[in-house]
C-alpha positions as CSV (number, residue, x, y, z in Angstrom):
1,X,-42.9,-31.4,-59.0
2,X,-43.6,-34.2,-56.8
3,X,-40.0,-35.0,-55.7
4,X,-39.5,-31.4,-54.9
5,X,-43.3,-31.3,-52.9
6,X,-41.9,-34.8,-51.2
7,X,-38.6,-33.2,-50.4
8,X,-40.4,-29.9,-48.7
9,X,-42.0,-32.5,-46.5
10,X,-39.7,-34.6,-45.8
11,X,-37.4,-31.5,-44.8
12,X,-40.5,-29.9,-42.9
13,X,-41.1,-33.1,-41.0
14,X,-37.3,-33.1,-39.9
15,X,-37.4,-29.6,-39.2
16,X,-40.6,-30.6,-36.7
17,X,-39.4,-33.6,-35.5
18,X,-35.9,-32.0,-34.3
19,X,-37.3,-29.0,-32.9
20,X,-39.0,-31.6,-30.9
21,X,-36.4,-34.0,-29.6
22,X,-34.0,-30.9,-28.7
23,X,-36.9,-28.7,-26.9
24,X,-36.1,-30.1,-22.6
25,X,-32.6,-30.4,-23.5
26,X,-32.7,-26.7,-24.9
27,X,-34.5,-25.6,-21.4
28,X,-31.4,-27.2,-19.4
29,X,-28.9,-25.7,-21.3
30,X,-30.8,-22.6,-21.4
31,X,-30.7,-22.6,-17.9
32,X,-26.9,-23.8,-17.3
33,X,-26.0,-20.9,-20.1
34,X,-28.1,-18.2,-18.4
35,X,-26.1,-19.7,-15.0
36,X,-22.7,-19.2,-16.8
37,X,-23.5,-15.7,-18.4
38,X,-24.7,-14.5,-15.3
39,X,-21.6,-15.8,-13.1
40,X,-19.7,-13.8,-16.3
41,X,-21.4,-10.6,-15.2
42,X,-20.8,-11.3,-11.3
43,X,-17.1,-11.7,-12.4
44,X,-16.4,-9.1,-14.6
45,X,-18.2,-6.7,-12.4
46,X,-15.7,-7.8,-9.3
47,X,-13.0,-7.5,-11.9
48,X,-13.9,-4.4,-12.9
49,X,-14.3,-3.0,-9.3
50,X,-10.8,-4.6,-8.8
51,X,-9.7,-2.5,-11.7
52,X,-11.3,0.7,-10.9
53,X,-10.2,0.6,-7.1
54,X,-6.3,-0.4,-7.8
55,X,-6.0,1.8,-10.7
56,X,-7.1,4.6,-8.3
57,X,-4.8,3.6,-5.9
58,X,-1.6,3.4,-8.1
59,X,-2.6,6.9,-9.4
60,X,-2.2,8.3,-5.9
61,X,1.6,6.3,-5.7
62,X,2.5,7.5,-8.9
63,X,2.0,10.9,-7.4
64,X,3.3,10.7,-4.5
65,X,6.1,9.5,-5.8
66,X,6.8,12.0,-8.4
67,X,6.0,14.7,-5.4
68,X,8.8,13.3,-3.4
69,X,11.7,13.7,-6.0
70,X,10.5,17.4,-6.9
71,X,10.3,18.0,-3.0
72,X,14.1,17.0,-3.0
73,X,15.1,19.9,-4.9
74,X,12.0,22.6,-4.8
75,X,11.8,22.5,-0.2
76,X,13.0,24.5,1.8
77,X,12.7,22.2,4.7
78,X,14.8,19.0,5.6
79,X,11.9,17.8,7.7
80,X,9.7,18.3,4.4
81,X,12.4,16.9,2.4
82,X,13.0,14.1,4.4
83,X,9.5,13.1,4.7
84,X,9.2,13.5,1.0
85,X,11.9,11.1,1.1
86,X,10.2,8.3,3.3
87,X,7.0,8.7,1.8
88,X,8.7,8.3,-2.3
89,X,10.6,5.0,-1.2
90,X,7.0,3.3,1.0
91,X,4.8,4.2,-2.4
92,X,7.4,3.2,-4.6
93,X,7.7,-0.1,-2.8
94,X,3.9,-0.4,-2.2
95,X,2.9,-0.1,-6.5
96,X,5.7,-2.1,-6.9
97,X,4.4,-4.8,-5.2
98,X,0.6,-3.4,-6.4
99,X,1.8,-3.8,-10.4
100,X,3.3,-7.6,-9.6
101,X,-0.3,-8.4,-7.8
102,X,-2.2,-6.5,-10.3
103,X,0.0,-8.2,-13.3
104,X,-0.7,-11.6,-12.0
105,X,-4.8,-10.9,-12.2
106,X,-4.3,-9.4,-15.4
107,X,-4.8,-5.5,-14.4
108,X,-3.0,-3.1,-16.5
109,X,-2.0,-0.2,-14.0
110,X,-1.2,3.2,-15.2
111,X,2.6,3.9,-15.2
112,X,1.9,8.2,-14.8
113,X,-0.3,10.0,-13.0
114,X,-3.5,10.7,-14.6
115,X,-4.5,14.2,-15.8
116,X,-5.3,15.6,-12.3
117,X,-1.9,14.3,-11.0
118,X,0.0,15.6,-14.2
119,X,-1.1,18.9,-13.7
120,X,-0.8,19.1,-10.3
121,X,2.8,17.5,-10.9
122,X,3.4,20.2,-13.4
123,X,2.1,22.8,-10.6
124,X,4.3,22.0,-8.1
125,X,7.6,21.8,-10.2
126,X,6.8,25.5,-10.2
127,X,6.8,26.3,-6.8
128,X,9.8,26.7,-4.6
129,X,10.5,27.1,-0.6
130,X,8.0,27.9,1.7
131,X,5.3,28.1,-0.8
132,X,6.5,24.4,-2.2
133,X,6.4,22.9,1.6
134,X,3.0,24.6,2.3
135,X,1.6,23.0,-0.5
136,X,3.0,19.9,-0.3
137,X,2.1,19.6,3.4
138,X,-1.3,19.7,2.5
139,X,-1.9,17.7,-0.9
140,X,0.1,15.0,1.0
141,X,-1.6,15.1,4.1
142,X,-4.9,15.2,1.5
143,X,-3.6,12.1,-0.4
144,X,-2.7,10.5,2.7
145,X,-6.1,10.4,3.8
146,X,-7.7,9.3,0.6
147,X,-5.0,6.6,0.0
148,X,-6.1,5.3,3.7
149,X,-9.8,5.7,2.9
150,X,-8.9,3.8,-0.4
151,X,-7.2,0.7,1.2
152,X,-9.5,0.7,3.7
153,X,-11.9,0.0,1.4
154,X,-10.3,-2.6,-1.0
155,X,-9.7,-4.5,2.2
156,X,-12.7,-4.4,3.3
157,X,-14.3,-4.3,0.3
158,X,-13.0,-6.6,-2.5
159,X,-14.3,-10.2,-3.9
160,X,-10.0,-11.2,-4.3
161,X,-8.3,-12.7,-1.2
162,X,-5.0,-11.3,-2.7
163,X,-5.9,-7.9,-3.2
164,X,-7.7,-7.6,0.2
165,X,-4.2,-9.0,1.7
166,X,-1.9,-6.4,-0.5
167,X,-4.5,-3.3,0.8
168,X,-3.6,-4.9,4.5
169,X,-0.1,-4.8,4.1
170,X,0.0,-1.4,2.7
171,X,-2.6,-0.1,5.4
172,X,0.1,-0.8,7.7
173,X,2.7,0.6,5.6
174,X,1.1,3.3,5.4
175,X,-0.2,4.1,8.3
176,X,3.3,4.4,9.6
177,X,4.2,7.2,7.5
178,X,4.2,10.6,9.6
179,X,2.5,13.5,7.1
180,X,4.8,16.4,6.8
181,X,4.8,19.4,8.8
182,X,5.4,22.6,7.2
């Protein structure tokens, strides 16, 4: 019984005496961890604004791109058609160069439109002619808009050198891209 009582306070006293010897050191590391959790959350917030802004973006190419080869077969118009054309081969090349950036920060990019873009995909497969160019007139003159709006921003906007250089280059792209007339 005494052994066991001497052990308690032996253990008790080590227990004390530890929780004494590591108490500043704690408060540093405390702080350095508290430094390195909170530069986490500044990072993976800028990360996932990165995400959320170039995932947006490639939805819209995906799109457009789908848009242009149905516009090749469903228009009525050659200046639609060749529009379509232009526009399919400048957001091809622009989430082609988008996935490579995005691949190299470790952004998974979708490869179809989302469920908006799907549908309206879906929609406009349906139409033909006139009613096809009318409507595609406008969703691309739409999407053209909000794609500029969108790379405005992330150039403006974004914590990542690279991607603010990408949104650049594809502003300029971009903004030499006539929208279809009906």
């Amino acid at each position: 019984m005494k052994t066991r009582n001497s052990l308690l306070s032996i253990i008790s006293a080590s227990v004390i005496v530890f929780a004494s010897c590591t108490n500043n050191p704690r408060t540093v590391d405390d702080k350095a961890s508290a430094e390195a959790v909170s530069d986490n959350k500044v990072q993976e917030q800028a990360a996932a604004e990165n995400y959320e802004q170039l995932t947006r973006i490639a939805d819209l190419l995906i799109q457009e791109v789908r848009l242009g080869d149905i516009a090749q077969t469903n228009s009525s118009s050659s200046a639609v058609r060749k529009s379509a054309a232009d526009l399919k081969q400048k957001s091809q090349a622009m989430y082609n160069e988008l996935s490579a950036l995005a691949q190299a920060k470790a952004i998974v990019l979708p490869e179809l439109p989302g469920n908006d873009g799907t549908a309206f995909v879906t929609k406009m497969q349906q139409l033909k002619g006139t009613q096809f160019d009318t409507e595609y007139s406008s969703i691309t003159t739409s999407d053209h808009t909000q794609l500029l709006d969108m790379l405005q921003s992330t150039a403006a906007s974004s914590n990542d050198a690279d991607i603010r250089e990408w949104a650049n280059k594809a502003l300029s792209v971009l903004k030499t891209h006539e929208t279809p007339a009906s």
